[in-house]
PyMOL commands that place a pseudoatom at each C-alpha (Angstrom):
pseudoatom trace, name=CA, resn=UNK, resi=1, chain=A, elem=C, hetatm=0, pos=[-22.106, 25.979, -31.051]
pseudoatom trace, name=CA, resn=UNK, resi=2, chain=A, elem=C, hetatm=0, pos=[-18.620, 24.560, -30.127]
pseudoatom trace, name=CA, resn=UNK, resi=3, chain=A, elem=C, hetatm=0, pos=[-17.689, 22.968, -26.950]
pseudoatom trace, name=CA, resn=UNK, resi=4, chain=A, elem=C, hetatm=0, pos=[-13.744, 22.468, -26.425]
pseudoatom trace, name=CA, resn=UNK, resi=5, chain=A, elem=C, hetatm=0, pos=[-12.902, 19.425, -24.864]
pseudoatom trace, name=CA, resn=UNK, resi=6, chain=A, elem=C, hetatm=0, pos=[-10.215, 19.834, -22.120]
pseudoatom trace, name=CA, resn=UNK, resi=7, chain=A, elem=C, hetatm=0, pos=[-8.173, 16.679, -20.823]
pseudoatom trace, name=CA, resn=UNK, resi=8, chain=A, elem=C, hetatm=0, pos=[-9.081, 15.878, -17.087]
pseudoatom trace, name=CA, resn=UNK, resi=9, chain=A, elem=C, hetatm=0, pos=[-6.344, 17.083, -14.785]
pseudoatom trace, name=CA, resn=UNK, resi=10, chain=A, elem=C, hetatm=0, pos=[-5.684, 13.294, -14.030]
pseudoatom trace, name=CA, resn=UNK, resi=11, chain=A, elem=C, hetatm=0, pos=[-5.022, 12.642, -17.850]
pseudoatom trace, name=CA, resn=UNK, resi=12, chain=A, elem=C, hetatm=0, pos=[-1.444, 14.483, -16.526]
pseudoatom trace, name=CA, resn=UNK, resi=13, chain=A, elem=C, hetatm=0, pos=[-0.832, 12.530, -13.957]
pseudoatom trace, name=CA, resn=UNK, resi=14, chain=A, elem=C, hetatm=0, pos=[1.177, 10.161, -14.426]
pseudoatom trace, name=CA, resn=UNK, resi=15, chain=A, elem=C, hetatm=0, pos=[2.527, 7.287, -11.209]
pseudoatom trace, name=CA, resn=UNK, resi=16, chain=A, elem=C, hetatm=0, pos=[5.595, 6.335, -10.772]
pseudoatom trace, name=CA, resn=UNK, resi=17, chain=A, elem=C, hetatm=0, pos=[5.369, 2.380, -9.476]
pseudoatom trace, name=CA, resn=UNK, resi=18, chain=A, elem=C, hetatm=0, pos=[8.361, 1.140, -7.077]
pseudoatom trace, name=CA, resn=UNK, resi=19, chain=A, elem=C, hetatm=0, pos=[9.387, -1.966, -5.411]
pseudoatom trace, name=CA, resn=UNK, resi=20, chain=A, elem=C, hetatm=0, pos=[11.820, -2.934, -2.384]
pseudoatom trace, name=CA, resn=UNK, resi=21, chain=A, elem=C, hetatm=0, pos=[13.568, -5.734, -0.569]
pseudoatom trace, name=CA, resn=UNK, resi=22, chain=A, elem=C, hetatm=0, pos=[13.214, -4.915, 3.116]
pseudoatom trace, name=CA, resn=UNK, resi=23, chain=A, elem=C, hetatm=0, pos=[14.796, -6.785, 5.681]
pseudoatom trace, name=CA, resn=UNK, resi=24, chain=A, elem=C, hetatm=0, pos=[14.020, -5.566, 9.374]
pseudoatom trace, name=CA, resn=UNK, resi=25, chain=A, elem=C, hetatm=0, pos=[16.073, -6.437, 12.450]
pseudoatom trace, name=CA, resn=UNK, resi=26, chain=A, elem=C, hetatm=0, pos=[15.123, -5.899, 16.130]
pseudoatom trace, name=CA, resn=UNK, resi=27, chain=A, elem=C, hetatm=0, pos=[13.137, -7.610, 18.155]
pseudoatom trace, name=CA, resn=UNK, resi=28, chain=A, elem=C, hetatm=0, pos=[10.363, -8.077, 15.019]
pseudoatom trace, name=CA, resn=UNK, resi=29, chain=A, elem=C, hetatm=0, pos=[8.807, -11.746, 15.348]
pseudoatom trace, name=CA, resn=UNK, resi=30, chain=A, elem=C, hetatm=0, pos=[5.957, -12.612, 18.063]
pseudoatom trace, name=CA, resn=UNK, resi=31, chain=A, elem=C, hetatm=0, pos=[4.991, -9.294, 17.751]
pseudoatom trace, name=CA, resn=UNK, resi=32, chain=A, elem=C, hetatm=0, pos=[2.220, -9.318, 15.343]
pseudoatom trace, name=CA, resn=UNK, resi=33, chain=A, elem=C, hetatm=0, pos=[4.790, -7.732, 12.899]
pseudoatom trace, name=CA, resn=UNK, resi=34, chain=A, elem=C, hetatm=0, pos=[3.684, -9.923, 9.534]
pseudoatom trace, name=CA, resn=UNK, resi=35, chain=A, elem=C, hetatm=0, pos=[-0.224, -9.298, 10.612]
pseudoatom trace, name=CA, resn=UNK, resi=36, chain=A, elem=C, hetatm=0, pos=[0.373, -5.304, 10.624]
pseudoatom trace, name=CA, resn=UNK, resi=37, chain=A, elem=C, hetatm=0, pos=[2.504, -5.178, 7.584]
pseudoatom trace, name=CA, resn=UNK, resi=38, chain=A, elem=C, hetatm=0, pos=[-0.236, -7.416, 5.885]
pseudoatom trace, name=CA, resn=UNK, resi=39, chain=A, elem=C, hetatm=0, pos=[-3.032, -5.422, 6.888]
pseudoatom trace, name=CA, resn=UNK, resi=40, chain=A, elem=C, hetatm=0, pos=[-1.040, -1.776, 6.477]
pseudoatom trace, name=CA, resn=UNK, resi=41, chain=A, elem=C, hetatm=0, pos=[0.185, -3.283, 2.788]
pseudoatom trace, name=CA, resn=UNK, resi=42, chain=A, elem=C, hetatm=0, pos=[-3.704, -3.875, 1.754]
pseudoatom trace, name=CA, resn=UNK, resi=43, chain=A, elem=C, hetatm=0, pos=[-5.067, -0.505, 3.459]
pseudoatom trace, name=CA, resn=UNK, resi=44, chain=A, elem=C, hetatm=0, pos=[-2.627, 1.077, 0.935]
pseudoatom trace, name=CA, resn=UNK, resi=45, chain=A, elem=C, hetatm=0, pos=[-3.006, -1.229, -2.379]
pseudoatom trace, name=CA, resn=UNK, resi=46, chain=A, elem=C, hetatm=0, pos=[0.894, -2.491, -1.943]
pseudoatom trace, name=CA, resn=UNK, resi=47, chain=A, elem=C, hetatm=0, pos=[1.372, -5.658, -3.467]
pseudoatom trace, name=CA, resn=UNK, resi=48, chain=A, elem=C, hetatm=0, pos=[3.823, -8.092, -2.521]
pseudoatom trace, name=CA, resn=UNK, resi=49, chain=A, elem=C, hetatm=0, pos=[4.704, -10.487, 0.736]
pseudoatom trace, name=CA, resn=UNK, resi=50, chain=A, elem=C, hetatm=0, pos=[5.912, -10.746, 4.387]
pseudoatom trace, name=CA, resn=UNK, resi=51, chain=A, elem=C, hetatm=0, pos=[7.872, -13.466, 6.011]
pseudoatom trace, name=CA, resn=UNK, resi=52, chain=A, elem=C, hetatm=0, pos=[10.159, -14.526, 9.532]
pseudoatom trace, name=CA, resn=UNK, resi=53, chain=A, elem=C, hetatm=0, pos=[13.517, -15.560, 8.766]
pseudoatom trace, name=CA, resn=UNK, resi=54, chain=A, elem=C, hetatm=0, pos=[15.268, -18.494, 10.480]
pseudoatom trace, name=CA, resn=UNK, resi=55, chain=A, elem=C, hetatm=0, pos=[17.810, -15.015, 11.568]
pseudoatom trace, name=CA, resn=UNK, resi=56, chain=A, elem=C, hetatm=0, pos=[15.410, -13.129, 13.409]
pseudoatom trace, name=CA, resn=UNK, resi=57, chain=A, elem=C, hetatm=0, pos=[14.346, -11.112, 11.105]
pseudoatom trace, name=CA, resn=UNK, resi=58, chain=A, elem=C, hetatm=0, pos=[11.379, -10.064, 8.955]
pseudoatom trace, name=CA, resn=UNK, resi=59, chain=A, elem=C, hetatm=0, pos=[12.101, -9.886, 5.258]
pseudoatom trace, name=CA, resn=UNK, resi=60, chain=A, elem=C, hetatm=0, pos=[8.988, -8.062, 3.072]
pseudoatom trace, name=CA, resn=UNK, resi=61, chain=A, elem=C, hetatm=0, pos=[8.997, -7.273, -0.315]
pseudoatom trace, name=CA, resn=UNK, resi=62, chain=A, elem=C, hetatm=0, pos=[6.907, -4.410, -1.574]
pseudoatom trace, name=CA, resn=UNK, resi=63, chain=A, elem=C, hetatm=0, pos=[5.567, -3.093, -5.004]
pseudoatom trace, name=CA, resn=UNK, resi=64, chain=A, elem=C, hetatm=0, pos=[2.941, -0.212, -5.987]
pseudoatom trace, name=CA, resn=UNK, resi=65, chain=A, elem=C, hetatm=0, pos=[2.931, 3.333, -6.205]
pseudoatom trace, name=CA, resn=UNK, resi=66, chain=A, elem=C, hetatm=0, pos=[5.924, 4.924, -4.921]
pseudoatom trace, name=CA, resn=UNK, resi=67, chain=A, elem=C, hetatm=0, pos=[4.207, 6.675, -2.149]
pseudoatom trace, name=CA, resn=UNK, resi=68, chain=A, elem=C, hetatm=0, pos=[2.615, 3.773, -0.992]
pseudoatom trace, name=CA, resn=UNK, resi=69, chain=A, elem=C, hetatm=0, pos=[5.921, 1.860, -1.133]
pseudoatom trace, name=CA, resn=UNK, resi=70, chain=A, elem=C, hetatm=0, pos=[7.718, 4.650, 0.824]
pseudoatom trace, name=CA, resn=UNK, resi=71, chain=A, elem=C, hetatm=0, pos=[4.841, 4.442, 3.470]
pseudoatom trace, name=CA, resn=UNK, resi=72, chain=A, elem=C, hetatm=0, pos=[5.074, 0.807, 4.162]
pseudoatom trace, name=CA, resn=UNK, resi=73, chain=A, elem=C, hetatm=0, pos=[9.029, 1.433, 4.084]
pseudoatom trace, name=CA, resn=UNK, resi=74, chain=A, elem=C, hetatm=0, pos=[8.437, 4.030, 6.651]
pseudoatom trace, name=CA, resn=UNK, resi=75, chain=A, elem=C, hetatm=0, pos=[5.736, 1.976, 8.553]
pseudoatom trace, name=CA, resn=UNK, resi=76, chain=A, elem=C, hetatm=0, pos=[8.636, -0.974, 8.645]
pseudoatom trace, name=CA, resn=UNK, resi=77, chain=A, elem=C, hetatm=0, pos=[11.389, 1.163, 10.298]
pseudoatom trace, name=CA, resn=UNK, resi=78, chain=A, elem=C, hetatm=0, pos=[8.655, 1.435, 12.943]
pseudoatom trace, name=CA, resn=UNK, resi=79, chain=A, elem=C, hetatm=0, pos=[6.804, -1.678, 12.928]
pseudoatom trace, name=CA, resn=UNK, resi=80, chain=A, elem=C, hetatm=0, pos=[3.715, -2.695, 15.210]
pseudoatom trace, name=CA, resn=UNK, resi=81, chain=A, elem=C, hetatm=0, pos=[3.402, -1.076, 19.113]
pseudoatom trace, name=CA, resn=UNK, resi=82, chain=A, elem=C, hetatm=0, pos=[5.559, -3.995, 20.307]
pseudoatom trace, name=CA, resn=UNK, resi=83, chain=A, elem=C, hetatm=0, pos=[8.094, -4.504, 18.074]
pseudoatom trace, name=CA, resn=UNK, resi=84, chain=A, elem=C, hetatm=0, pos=[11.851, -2.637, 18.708]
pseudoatom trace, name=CA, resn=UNK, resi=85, chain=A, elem=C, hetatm=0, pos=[13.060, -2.346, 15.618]
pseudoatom trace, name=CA, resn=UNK, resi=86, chain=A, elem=C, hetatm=0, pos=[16.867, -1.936, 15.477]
pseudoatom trace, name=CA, resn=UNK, resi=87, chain=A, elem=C, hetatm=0, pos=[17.511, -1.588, 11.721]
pseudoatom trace, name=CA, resn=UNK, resi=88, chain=A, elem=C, hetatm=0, pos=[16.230, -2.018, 8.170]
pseudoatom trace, name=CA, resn=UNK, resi=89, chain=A, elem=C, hetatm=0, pos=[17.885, -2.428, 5.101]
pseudoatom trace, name=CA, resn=UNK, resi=90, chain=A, elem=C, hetatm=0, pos=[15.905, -1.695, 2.130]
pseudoatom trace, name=CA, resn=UNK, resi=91, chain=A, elem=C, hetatm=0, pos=[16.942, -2.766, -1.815]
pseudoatom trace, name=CA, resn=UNK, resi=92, chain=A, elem=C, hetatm=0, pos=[14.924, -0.814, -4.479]
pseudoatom trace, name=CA, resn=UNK, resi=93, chain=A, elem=C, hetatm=0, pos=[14.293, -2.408, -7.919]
pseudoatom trace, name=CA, resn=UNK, resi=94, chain=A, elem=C, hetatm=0, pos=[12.249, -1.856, -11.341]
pseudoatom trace, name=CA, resn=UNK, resi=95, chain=A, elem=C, hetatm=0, pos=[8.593, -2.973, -10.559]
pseudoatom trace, name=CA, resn=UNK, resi=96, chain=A, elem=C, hetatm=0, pos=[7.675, -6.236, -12.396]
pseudoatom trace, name=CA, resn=UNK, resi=97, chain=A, elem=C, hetatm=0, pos=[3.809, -6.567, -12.083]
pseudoatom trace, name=CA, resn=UNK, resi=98, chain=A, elem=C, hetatm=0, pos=[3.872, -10.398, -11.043]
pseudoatom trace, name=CA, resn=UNK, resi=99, chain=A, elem=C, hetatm=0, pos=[2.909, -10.321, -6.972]
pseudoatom trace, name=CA, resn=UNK, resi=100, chain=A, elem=C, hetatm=0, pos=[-1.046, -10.313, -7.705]
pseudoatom trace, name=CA, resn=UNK, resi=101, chain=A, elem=C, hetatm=0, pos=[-1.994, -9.169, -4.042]
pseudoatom trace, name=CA, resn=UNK, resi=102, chain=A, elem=C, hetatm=0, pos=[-0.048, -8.906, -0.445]
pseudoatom trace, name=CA, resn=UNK, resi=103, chain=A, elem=C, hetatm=0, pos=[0.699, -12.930, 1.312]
pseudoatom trace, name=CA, resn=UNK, resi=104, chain=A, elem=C, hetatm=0, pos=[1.971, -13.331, 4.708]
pseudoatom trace, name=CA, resn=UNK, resi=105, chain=A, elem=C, hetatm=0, pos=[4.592, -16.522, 4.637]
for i in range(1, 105): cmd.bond("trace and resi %d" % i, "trace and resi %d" % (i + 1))
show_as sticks, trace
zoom trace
């Protein structure tokens, strides 16, 4: 008797990792913004780190699957209940597999 041996359908699947620069403006610091993106980051395996610049702003840098990137992305341009954000500016790049976990700065 033969058995065939199929590939598993996730053998095909193959992820696409991302990274981004963000930098969010608004009315972002005090507002719990570096806890949420820490905690939203590791909820979704992103890798990477969170910060308050001396500007006002929140700079983050992201890396993991491209979904997951493009949902803390999205979660950024919204930020935590009491943060206004006003704008974000994101830079993409090649992924480069040296964050080892999410930091808040």
């Amino acid at each position: 008797m033969r058995h065939s041996v199929l590939p598993s359908p996730e053998a095909n699947v193959s992820v696409t990792e991302s990274r981004a620069h963000v930098f969010v403006e608004g009315d972002v610091q005090h507002v719990h913004f570096r806890d949420n993106a820490h905690e939203t980051a590791r909820a979704h395996d992103v890798e990477g780190w969170v910060r308050n610049l001396e500007d006002g702003r929140v700079e983050a840098l992201f890396e993991g699957r491209e979904e997951d990137v493009n949902t803390m992305i999205d979660w950024c341009e919204r930020g935590p209940i009491k943060a206004d954000v006003s704008g974000i500016e994101v830079e993409e790049g090649d992924p480069q597999g040296d964050l080892g976990g999410f930091e808040k700065h």
